[in-house]
C-alpha positions in Angstrom: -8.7 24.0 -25.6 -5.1 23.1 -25.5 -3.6 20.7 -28.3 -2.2 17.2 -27.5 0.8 18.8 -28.7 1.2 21.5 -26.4 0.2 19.5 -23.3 2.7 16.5 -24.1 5.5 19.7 -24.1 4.1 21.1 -20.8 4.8 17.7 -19.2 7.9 17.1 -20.9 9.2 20.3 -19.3 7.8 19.6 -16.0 9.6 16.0 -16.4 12.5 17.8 -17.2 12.9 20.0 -14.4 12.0 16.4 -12.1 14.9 15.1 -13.7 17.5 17.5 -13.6 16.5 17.4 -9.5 17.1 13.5 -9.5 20.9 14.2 -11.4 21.6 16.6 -8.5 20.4 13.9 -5.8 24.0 12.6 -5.4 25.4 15.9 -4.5 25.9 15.9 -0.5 27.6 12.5 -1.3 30.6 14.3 -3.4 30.2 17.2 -1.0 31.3 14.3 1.3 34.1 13.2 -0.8 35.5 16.5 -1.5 35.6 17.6 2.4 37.4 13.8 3.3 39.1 13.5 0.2 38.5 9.8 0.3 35.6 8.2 -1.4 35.3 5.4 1.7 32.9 2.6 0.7 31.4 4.6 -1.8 30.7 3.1 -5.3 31.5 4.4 -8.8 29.0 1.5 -10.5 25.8 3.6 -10.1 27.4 7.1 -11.9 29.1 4.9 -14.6 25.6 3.2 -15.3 24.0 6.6 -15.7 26.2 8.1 -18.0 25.9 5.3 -20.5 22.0 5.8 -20.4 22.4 9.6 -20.9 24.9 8.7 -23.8 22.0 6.4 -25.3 19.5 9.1 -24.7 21.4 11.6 -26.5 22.3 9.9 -29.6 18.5 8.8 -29.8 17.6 12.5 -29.7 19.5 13.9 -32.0 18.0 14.5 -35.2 19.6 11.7 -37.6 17.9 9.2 -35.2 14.8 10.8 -34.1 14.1 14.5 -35.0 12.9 16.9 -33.0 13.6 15.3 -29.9 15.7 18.8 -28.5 14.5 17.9 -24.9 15.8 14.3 -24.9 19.0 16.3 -25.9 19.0 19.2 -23.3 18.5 17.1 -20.1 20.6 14.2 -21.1 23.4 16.1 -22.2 23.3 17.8 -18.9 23.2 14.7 -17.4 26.0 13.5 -18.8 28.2 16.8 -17.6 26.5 16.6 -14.0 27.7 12.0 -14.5 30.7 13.3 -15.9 31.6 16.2 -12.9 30.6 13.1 -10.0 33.3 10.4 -12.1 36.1 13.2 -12.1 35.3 13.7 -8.3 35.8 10.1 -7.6 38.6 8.9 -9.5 40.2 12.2 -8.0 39.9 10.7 -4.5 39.6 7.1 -5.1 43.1 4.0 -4.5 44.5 3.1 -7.9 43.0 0.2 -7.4 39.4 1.3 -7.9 41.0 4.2 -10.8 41.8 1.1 -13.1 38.6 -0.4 -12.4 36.9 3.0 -13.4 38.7 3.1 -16.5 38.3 -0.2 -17.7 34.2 -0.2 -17.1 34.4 3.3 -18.9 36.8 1.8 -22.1 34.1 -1.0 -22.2 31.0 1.6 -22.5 32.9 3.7 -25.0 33.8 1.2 -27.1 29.9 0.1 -27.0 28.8 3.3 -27.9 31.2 4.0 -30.7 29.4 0.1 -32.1 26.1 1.6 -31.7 26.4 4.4 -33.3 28.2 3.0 -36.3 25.9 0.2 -36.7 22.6 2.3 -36.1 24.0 4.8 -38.6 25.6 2.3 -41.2 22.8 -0.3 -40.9 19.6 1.3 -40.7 18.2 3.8 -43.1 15.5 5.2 -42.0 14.3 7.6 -38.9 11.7 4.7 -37.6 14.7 2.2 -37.9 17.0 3.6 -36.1 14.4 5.0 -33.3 13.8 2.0 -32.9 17.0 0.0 -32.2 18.7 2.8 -30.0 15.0 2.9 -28.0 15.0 -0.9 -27.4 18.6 -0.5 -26.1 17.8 2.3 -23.6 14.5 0.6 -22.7 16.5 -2.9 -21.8 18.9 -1.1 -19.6 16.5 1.5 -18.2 14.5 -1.3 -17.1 17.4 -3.0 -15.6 18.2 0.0 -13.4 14.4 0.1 -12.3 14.4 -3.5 -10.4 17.4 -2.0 -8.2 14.6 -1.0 -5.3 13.6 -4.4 -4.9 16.7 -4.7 -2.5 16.0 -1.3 -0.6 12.2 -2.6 -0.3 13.2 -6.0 0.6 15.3 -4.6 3.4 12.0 -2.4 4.7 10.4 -5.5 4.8 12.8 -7.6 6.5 14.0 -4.6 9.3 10.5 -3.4 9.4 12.1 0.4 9.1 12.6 3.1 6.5 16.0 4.4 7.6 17.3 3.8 4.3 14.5 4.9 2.2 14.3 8.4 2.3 10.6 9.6 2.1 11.6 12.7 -0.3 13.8 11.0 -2.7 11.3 8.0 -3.1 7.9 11.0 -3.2 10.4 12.8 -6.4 10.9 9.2 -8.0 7.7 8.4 -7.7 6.2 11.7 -9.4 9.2 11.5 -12.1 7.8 7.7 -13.2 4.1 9.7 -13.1 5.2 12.4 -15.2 6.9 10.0 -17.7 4.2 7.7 -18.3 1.5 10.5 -18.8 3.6 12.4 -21.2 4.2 8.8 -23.2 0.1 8.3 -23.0 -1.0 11.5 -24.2 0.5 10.4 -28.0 1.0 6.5 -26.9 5.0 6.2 -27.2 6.2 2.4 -26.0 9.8 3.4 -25.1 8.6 6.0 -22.9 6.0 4.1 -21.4 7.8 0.5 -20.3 10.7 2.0 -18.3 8.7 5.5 -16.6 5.4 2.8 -15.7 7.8 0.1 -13.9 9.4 3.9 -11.8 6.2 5.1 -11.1 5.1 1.3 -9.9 7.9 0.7 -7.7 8.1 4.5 -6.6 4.1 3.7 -5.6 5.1 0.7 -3.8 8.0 2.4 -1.8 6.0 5.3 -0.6 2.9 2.4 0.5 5.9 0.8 2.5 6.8 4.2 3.6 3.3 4.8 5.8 3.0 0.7 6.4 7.0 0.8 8.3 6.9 4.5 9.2 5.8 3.9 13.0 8.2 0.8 13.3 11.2 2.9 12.4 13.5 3.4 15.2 13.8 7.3 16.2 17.4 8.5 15.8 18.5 11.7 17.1 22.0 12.2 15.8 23.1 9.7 12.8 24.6 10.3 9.9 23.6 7.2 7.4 25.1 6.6 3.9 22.1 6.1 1.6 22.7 3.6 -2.0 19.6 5.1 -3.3 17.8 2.8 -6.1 18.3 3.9 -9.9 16.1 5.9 -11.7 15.3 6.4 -15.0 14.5 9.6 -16.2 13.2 10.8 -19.2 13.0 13.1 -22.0 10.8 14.5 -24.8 10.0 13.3 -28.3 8.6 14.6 -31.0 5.3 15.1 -31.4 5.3 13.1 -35.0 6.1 10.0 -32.7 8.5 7.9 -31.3 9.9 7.8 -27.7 12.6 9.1 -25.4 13.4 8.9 -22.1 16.8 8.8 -20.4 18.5 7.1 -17.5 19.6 8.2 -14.1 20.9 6.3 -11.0 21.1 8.3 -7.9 23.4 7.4 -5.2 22.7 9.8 -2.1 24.2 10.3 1.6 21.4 11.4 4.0 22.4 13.2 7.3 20.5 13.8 10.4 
């Protein structure tokens, strides 16, 4: 019979490899970029919001705040080189204008990082401690990112079409926020559970507005959309002594038929 243990690490894995598929989502939008060398209407808001989370997730992993937590490490960190790779492609090809704007939002969330981890490491003593406060954080702004699909589901509603809510990309978020919460129930982990429930909730509700709105959509033979995906949050794994992990992503995708 296999151990709690060992199944919560068979899932973790599984999430990972989920994940690291959600980080690469964004990639026919920089392929985009890189062949027009301009970043058009594109936005740098959701890549800057996802490195911060895989910043949060990998200082919560590393073994003065919660030990052996080497999974929340591994996919976050790659997360933040995959984050970091889209930002270099897009200040590359963006005005000065937005450049400034980059660097300023990026200033701010380095600066709040460097408080973080000074006051977590300063101010609290003790493993549970700091678990704690740096899970709390990355709960509050994972949770944040996870009410961005009620605008792409409010449009469904209102246009009565999925054009802009690709079936695969809301099926992968969907079975990310699925993943999640079962690995955070097989040893009950709160900060696992709050953020990967709400995905798996709203990635439910997007794939039951898929099949309602699927009919209604009107059939387009040769378009090329640009596709603000919603965020998602992704997620790590903890120990199995306890506490919680999970990390942040936002995907921003271009779709072309």
């Amino acid at each position: 019979m296999i151990s709690p243990d060992a199944a919560r690490n068979v899932v973790g894995i599984i999430g990972n490899v989920i994940s690291f598929g959600l980080f690469l989502a964004p990639v026919p939008t920089f392929w985009r970029i890189c062949k027009r060398k301009d970043v058009e209407e594109f936005k740098a808001d959701p890549y800057l919001a996802t490195l911060l989370n895989c910043m949060l997730w990998v200082f919560y992993g590393i073994p003065v705040v919660h030990p052996n937590s080497i999974l929340v490490v591994t996919i976050n960190g790659i997360g933040l080189l995959v984050e970091g790779t889209y930002l270099l492609i897009f200040f590359l090809y963006s005005p000065n204008k937005k450049r400034l704007r980059m660097c300023a939002v990026l200033g701010v969330e380095l600066v709040f990082m460097l408080a973080v981890i000074l006051g977590v490491l300063l101010g609290a003593h003790t493993h549970e401690k700091r678990s704690m406060i740096v899970g709390i954080l990355c709960v509050f702004f994972g949770s944040i990112m996870y009410f961005s699909p009620l605008t792409i589901m409010g449009k469904v509603i209102k246009t009565k079409s999925v054009e802009y809510m690709p079936f695969f990309l809301s099926l992968v978020c969907f079975l990310n926020g699925v993943c999640w919460t079962a690995y955070a129930l097989i040893r009950f982990d709160i900060y696992v559970t709050i953020p990967n429930g709400l995905g798996a909730l709203f990635g439910a509700i997007q794939l039951i507005l898929y099949a309602c709105y699927y009919r209604t959509t009107p059939k387009k033979t040769k378009a090329a959309k640009d596709v603000e995906m919603p965020s998602v949050v992704v997620s790590g794994t903890a120990a199995a002594a306890g506490g919680g992990n999970t990390g942040g992503g936002s995907v921003s995708v271009t779709v072309e038929r």
